[in-house]
SEDO-244827 format. One record per residue: x, y, z of N, C-alpha, C in turn. Coordinates in steps of 0.05 Angstrom, whole numbers, plus 5000, padded with zeros to 4 digits. Layout:
XYZXYZXYZ
...
# end
This chain:
198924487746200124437720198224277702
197924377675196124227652197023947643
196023727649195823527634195923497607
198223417600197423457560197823147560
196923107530196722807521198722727502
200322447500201722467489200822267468
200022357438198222317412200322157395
199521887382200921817364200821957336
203122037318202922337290199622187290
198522317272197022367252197622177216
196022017214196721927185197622107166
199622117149199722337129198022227104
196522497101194522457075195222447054
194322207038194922147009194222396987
195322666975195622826964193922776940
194622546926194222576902191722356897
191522216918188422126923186422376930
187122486945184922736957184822966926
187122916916186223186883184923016872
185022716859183322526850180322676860
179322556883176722516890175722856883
177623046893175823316892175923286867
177523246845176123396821174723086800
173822966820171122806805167522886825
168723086844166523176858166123426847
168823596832167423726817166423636786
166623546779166123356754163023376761
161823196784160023136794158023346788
159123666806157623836807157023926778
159123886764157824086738156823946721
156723676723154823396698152723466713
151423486740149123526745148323716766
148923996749148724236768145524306751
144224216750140824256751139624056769
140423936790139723736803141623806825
140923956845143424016872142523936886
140123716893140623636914141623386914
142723316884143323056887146623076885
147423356880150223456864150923506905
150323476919149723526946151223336951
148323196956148922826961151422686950
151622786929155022586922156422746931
156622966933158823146950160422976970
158323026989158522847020159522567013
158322427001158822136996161722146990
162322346963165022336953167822376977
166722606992168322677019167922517035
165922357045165922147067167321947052
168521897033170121677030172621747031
173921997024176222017017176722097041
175322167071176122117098176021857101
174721667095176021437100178521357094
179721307069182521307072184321557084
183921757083186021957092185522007126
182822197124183422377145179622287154
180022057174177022007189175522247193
176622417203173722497223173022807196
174322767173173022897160171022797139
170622567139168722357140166322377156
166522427178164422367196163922727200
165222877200164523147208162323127179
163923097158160823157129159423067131
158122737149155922647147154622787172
155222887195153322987204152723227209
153923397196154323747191152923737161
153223567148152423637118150023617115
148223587139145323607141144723787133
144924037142145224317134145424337113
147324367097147024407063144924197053
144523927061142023727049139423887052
139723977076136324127091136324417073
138524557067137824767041136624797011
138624447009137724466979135424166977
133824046998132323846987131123757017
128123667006126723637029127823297050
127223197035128622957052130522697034
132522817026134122567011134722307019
134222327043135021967061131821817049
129921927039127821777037127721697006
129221786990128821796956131021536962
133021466984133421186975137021216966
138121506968140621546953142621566971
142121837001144521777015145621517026
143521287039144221167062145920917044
144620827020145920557001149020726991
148820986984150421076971153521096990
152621107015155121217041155920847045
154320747057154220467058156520367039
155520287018156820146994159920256991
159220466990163020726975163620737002
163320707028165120757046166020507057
165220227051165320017058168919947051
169720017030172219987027173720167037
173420347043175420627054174820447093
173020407094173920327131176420007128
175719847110177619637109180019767100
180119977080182820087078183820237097
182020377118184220497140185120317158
182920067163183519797193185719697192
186319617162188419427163192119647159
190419907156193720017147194220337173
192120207198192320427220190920277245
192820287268193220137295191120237311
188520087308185920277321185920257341
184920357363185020407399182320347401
181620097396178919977417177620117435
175720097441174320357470171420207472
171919867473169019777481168119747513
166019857521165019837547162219887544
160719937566158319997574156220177555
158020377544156120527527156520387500
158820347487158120157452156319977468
156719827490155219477491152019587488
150519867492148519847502147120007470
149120127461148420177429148319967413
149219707422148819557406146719397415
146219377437143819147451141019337439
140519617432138619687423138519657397
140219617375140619587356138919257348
140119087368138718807365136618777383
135518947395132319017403130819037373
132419237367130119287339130219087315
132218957316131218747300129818497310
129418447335128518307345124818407341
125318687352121418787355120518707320
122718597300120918587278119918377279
121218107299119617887285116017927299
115018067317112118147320111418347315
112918547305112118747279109418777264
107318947267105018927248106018977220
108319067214109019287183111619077191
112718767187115618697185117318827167
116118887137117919027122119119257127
117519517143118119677151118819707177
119619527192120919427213123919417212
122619257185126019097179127419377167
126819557154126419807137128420027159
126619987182127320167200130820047222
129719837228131919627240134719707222
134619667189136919687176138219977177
136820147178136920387179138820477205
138020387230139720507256141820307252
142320137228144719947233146420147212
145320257192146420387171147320667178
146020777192146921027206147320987229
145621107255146421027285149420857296
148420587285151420447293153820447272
153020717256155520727232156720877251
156121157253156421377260157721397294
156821287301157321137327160520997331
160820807316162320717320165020857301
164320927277166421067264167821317287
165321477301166921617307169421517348
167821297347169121177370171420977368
171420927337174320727330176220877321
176121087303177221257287177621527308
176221687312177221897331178021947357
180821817346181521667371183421787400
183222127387185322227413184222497410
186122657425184122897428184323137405
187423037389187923187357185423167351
184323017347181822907320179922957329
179622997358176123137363176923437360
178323527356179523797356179323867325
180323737308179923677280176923667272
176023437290173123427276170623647290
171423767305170024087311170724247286
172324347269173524457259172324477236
171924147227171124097209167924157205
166924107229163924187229162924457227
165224567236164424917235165325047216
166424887206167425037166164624977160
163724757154160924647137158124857145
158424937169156925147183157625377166
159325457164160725737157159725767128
160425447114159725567077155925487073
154325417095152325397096150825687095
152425837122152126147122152326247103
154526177084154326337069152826307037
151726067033150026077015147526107021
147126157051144426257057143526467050
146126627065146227007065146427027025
147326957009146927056991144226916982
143226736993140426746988137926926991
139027007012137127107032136627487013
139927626999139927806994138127696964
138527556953137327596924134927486933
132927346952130627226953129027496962
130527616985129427876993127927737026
129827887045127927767083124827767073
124827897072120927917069119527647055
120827577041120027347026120527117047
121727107051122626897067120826767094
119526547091117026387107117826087117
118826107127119525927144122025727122
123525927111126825907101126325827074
124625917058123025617039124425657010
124825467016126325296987124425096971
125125026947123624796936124724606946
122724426961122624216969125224236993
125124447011127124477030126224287058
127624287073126924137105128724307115
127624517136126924707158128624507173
128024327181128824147206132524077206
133023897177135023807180136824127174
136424437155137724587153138324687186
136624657201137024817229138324617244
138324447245139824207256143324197256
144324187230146324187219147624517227
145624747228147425017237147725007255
145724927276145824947295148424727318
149624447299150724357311153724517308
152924667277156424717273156025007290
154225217302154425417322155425387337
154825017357156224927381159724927372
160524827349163424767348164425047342
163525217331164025527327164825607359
162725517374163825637406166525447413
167325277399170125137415172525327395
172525387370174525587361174125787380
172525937390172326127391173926127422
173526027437174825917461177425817459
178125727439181225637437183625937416
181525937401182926257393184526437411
187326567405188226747424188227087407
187027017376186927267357184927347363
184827667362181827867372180627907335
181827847313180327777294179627557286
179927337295178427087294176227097305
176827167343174527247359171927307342
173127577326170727747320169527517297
171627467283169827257257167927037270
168126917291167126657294164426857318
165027037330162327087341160427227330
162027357299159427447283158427137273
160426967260157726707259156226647270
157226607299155726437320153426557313
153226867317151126987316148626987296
150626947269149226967245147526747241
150126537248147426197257145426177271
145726357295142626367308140426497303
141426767279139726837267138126667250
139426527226138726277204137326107225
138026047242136325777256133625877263
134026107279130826237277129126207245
130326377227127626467208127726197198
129226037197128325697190125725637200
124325717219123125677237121925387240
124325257256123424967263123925027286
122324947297121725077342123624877349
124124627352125624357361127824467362
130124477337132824557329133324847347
131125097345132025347357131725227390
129525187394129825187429132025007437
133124747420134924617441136924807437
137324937419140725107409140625277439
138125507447138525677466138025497493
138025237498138625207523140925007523
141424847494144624737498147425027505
145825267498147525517495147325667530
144925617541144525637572146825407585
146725197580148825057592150825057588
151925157562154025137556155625407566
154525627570155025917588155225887614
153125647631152525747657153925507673
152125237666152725047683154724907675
156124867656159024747638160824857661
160324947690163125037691165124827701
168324987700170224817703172725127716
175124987710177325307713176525417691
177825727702177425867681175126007683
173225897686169726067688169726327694
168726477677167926717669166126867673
164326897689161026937693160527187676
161427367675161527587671160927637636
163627507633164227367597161827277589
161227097603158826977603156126997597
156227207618153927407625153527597597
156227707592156927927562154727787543
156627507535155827347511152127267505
151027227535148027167538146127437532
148627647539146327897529146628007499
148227907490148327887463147227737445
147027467451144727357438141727397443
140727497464139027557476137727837455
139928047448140028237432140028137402
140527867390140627787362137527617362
137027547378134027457377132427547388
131927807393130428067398130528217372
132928217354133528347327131628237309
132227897318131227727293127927737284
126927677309124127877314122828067302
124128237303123628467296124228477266
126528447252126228367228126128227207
124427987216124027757203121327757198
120127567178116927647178115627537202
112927597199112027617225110427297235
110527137206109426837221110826697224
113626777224115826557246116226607268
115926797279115026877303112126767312
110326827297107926717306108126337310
109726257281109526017281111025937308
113626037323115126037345112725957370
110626147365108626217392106526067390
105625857369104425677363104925367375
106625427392108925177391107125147421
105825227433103725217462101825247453
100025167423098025187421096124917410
094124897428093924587412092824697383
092324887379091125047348091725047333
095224927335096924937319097424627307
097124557284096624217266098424057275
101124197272104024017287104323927309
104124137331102424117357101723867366
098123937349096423717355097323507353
099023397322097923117317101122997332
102323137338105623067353103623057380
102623177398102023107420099422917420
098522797403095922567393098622357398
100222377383102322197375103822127405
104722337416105822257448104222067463
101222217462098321977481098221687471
098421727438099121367432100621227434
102721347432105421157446104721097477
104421277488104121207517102121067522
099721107509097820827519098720507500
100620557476101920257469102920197491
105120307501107520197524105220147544
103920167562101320137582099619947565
099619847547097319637542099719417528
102219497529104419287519107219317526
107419277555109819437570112019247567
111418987560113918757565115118827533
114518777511115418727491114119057466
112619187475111519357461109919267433
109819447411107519297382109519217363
111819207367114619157352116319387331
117819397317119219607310117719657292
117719967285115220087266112520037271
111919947295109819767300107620027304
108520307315107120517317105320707295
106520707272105320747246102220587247
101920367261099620207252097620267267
097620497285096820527304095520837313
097820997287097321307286098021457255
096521637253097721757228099821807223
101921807242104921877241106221607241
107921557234109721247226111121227255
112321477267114321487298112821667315
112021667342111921897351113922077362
115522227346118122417344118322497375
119422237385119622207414121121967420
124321997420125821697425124421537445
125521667474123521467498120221437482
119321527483116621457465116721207455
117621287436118621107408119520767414
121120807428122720527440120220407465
120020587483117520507500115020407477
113920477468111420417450112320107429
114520137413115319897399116819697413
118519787431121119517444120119387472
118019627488118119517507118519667538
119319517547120919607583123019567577
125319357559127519327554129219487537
127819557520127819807498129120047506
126520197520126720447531129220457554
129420267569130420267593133520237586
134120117559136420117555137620377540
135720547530136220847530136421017546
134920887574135421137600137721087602
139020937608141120797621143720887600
143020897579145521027553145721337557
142721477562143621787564144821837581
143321727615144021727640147321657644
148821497630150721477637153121707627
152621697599154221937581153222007594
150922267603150922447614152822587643
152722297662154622177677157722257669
158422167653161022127640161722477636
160522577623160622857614160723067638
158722997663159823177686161523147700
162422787701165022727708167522847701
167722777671170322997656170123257659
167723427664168223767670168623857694
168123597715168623667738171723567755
173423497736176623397739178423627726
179223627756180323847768183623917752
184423577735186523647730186523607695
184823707684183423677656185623947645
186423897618188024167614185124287600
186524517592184524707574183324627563
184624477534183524377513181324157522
182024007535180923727544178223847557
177824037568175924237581174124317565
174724467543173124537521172224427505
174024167493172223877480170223857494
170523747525168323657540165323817530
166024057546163924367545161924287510
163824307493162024307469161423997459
162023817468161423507456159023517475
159123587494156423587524154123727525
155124017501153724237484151524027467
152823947451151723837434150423497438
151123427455149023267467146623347480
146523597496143523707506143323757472
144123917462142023997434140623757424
142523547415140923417401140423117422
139623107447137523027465134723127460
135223417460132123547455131523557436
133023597418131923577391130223277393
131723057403130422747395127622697406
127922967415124122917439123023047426
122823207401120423337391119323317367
121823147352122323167319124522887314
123022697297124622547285125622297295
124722077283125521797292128021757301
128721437316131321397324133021407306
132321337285135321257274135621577247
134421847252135222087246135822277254
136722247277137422367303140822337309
141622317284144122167286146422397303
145922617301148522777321147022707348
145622527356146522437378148022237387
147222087376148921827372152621897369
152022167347155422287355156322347375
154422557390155622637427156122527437
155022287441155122057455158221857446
158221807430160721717421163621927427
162822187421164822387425165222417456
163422377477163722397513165722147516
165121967502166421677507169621677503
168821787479172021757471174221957486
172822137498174122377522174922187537
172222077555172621897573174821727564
174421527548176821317551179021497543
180021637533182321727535183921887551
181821957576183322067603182821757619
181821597613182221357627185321187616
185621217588188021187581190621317586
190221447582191921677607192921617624
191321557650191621577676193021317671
193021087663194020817664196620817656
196620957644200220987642201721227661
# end
């Protein structure tokens, strides 16, 4: 017999607050629709607030799915100085307005304690910092995102409605991403198209953001009992792994096809399907054999560059791995301090968390990241391997565990700690499984 959970309602959403905010977000768009990536940026901002008072985790699904639409229309907006003050400041009142008028379910243990002990690592590596400003720069930053994101989604999504909700929500943002791609794609013309390029686009965060909402696309698709839903959500899935290819950012595609190996093969639990399984692997196998074939021919090449030291990215990312590693070996107790790596290499991080934390924090640093993956990871084979998990509770796991291998690997090839932020979400999302079959059982 299935275990179901018994969920306190759901807040009811303020109506005429939520018509408010949408139509000053459209306001937004059309005072500055010659400027989209900033008509973007307040988008998100505008919606990450008005989930704060109403409906959390649609809040948190736009800040880390809305990468994707940021990575379409603008190369890096977190650095011009607008999202991180802008979410900060306007969401600061919407969390005091949900605390005091909604009965939050605490969930502190081992994994928040150790997100936060690295948090005050890095402000600590600033006081011997070669670059303190950019220490302090970086420090504020995993306090502003990492332990936002983190904890919003571990105070606020607090039962298994709302991780159910906030899948949902990530794979709509996927869906209208698709679809301003595909009509990109028809008026830009495939042929044109070199590694996804937009003015002033980022390859990285667009493939990031599809690729997380592909993973939540596989939990509809799994909970669906309609054979036209089916079909809708596996032509996405599909269509996303197409877009993530000709993006051609190697990091985002390879973790997607082996968070997508695990999530087929080794995810198992009841229910397992091999066969299904088997179907679905030769089908993607068949959309990136397609993609190949008709996509131009240096995203593929750029794909096969990715083993070549010949290749610039390559090089100066694996120059970048050797420096970190001989910092941590010539400074293993305390490392060169936060940001301390920039002073040391042409690259500011070497787009390598363990790296990163080993080279600036230390032995204490790093070690308190083994010990954070190692355990979620822990946690996550624990919950798929309980025997009396219902369905649903099964399939959260599968894709929250999905999307922690993705964006694990993603954190090893591309991109400092504190922009790596859907990990920091999986990780919060395993937890909150966990304590809530721990809550469970106690009653």
């Amino acid at each position: 017999m299935e275990i179901s959970y018994i969920n306190e309602p759901l807040p009811k959403v303020d109506k005429k607050l939520s018509l408010l905010l949408f139509l000053i977000t459209l306001g937004v768009v059309l005072v500055l629709w010659k400027f989209p990536i900033y008509c973007v940026g307040l988008l998100i901002a505008i919606l990450f607030v008005a989930g704060g008072y109403n409906l959390p985790e649609l809040g948190i699904g736009v800040l880390v799915s809305g990468l994707g639409l940021i990575g379409f229309f603008g190369r890096n907006l977190e650095t011009s100085g607008f999202v991180i003050p802008t979410l900060v400041v306007l969401y600061t009142p919407a969390l005091i307005h949900y605390v005091l008028n909604h009965n939050l379910r605490w969930k502190f243990g081992i994994v928040p304690g150790l997100v936060l002990f690295i948090g005050v690592m890095l402000f600590v590596g600033v006081l011997y910092s070669p670059f303190p400003s950019e220490g302090l720069a970086k420090a504020g930053k995993y306090l502003a995102i990492n332990l936002f994101i983190f904890f919003a989604t571990m105070l606020f999504i607090d039962d298994i409605d709302r991780l159910k909700s906030l899948l949902k929500i990530i794979a709509l943002f996927g869906f209208i991403t698709t679809a301003i791609s595909l009509v990109y794609i028809a008026s830009a013309g495939l042929e044109n198209i070199i590694r996804f390029t937009l003015p002033a686009h980022n390859p990285i965060w667009f493939a990031r953001g599809l690729g997380l909402s592909l993973l939540a696309t596989l939990f509809l698709l799994q909970v669906t009992k309609k054979k036209f839903e089916k079909f809708i959500y596996i032509s996405f899935i599909l269509i996303m792994l197409f877009l993530v290819y000709i993006a051609g950012s190697r990091g985002p595609f390879l973790a997607i096809l082996v968070s997508l190996f695990f999530y087929f093969f080794l995810f198992q639990g009841k229910g397992f399907n091999f066969f299904k399984n088997l179907f679905f692997s030769f089908l993607i196998l068949f959309v990136l054999k397609l993609s190949i074939v008709i996509a131009p021919e240096p995203i593929w090449n750029r794909m096969l560059n990715l083993f070549s030291r010949f290749d610039l990215t390559t090089f100066y990312r694996l120059r970048a791995f050797e420096t970190a590693k001989n910092l941590f070996f010539d400074n293993p107790l305390k490392g060169v301090g936060t940001a301390g790596f920039g002073h040391f290499n042409i690259l500011s991080y070497p787009h390598n968390i363990f790296l990163e934390l080993a080279s600036e924090l230390g032995i204490l640093g790093v070690l308190a990241f083994i010990i954070l993956i190692f355990y979620t990871a822990y946690l996550g084979i624990k919950l798929l391997r309980n025997k009396k998990a219902s369905f649903l509770e099964l399939n959260l796991t599968k894709v929250y565990f999905a999307i922690f291998v993705f964006a694990l690997i993603n954190s090893q090839v591309s991109g400092a700690i504190y922009n790596n932020v859907q990990l920091w979400f999986a990780i919060a999302g395993i937890w909150t499984l966990h304590h809530t079959r721990q809550k469970f059982l106690k009653r």
